[in-house]
N, C-alpha and C positions, 0 to 999 in steps of 0.2 A: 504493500500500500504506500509506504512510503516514495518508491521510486517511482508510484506515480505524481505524489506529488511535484518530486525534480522538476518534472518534465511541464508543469502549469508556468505560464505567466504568472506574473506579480499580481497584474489584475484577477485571474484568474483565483489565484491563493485568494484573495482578499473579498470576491464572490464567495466561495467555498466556506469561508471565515464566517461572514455572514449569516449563510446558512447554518450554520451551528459546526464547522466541522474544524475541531480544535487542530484536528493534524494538518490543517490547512494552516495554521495562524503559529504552528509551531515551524513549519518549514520558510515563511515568514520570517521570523525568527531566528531561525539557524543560516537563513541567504546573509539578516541584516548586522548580527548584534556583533559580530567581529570590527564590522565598520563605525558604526554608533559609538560603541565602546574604547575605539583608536581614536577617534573627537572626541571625544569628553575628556577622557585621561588626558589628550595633547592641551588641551582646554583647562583642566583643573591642576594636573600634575601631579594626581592622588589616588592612587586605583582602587581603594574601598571606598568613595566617593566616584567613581568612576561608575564602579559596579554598582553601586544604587541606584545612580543615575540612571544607566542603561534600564534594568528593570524597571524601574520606575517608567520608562518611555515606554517600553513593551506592556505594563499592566495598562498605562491610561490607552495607548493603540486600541487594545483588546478590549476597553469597557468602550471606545468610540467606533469601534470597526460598522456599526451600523449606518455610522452618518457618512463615512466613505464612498464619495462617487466615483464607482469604476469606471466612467466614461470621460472624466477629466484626466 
């Protein structure tokens, strides 16, 4: 299941998300949080502040993924 999700778009994942399909919102996730997390840290210069942050971004994503318009 999972290498199906690989294989979605971004938009795609984030439809999926929507519909309730966590491993959608989790693959999401494992594309973004490497990157997020390289900005925040190069931003704060703190990696347990780093790493808050990041999740912190993925929980509010996740409580907003509703309002996401996948055709923007």
């Amino acid at each position: 299941m999972a290498s199906d999700f690989q294989k979605c778009s971004d938009e795609e994942l984030a439809r999926q998300s929507q519909d309730g399909a966590l491993a959608a919102f989790e693959e999401l996730v494992y594309r973004y949080e490497g990157r997020i997390y390289g900005f925040v840290v190069n931003a704060c210069r703190n990696a347990a502040d780093a790493r808050e942050v990041t999740q912190d971004t993925f929980v509010r994503a996740f409580q907003a993924i509703g309002q996401f318009d996948c055709g923007r």
